[in-house]
C-alpha positions as CSV (number, residue, x, y, z in Angstrom):
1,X,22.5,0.8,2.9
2,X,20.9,4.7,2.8
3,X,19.9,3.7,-0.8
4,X,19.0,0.1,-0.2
5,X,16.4,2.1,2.4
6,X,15.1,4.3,-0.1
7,X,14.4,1.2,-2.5
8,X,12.8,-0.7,0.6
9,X,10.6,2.8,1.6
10,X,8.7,2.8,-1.7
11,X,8.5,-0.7,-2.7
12,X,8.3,-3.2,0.7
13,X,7.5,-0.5,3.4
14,X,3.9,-0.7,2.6
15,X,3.7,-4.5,3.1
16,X,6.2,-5.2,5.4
17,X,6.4,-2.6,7.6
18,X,8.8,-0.2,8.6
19,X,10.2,-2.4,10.8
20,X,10.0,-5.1,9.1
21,X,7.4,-7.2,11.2
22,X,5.2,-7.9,8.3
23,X,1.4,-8.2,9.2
24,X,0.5,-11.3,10.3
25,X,-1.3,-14.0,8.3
26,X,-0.7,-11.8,5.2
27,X,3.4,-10.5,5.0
28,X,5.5,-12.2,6.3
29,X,8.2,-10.6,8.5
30,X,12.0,-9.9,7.2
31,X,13.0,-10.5,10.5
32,X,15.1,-13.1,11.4
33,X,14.0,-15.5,8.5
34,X,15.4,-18.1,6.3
35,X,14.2,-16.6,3.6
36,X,16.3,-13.5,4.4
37,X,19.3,-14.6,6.3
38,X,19.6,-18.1,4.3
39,X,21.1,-18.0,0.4
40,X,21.0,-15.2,-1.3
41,X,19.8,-16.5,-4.2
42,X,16.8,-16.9,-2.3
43,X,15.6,-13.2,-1.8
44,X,16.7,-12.3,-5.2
45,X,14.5,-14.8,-6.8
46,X,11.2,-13.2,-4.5
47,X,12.0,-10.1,-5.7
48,X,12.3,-10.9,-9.4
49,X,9.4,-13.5,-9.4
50,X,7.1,-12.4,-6.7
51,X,5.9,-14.9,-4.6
52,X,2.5,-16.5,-4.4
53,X,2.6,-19.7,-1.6
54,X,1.2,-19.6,1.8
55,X,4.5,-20.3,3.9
56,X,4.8,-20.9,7.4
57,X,7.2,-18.6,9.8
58,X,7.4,-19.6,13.3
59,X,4.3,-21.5,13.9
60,X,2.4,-18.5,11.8
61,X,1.2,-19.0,8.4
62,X,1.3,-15.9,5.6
63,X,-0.4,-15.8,2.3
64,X,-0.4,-12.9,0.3
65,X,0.8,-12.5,-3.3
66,X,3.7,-10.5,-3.6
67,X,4.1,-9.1,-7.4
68,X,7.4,-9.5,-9.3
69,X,9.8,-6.4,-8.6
70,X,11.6,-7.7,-11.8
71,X,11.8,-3.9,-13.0
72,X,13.7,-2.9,-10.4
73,X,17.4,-2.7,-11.8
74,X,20.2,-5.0,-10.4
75,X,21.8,-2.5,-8.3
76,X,18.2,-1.4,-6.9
77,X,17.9,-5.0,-6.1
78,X,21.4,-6.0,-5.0
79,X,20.8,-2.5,-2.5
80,X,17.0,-3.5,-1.0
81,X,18.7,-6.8,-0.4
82,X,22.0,-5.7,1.4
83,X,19.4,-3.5,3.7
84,X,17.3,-6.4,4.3
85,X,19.5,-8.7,5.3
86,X,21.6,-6.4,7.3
87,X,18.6,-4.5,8.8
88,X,15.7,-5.6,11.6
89,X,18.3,-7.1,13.9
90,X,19.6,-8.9,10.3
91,X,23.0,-9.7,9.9
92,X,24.0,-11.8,6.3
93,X,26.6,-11.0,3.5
94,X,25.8,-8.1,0.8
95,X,24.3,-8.9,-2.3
96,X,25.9,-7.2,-5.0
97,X,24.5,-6.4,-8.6
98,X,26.7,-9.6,-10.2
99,X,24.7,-11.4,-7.8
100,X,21.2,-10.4,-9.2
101,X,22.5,-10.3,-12.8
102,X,23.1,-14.0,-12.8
103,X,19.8,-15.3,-10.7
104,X,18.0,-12.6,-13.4
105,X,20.0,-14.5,-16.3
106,X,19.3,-18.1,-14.6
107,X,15.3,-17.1,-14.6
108,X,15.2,-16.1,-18.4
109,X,16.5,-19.4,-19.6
């Protein structure tokens, strides 16, 4: 988790927020979300691919490109995930670098 934070300090912190709340209409939050608490797979994919949709959270909408994080090694990724999803009143399974090596893998195919 401590270096899941540090991960999640320098490169989501300025979007997201310390607290993860986002900023509305632009970030979405990492509160609470489907995109955080559902698969896995899921959060691993935004953070190697970026994201660039408008998506709708609660009756808000968000739209603001998010680059990919893709040079960000596996563990750095499997960390920032684990601290996601298990931070903000969060609570989902760790993500561990096996996991990230195999969506990475899946994406270069």
């Amino acid at each position: 988790m401590e270096r899941g934070k540090k991960v999640f300090e320098q490169y989501c912190m300025p979007c997201h927020m310390q607290d993860g709340s986002g900023v509305p209409r632009l970030n979405p939050p990492l509160i609470k979300t489907s995109y955080v608490l559902g698969d896995k797979k899921t959060i691993i994919e935004i953070i190697l691919k970026g994201f660039d949709a408008q998506v709708e959270i609660e009756g808000e909408y968000y739209q603001n490109a998010m680059a990919p994080h893709d040079f960000l090694t596996d563990e750095q990724i499997a960390d920032v995930s684990t601290y996601v999803r298990n931070s903000f009143g969060n609570k989902a399974s760790v993500v561990v670098p096996s996991d990230v090596k195999a969506v990475r893998n899946a994406i270069k195919k």
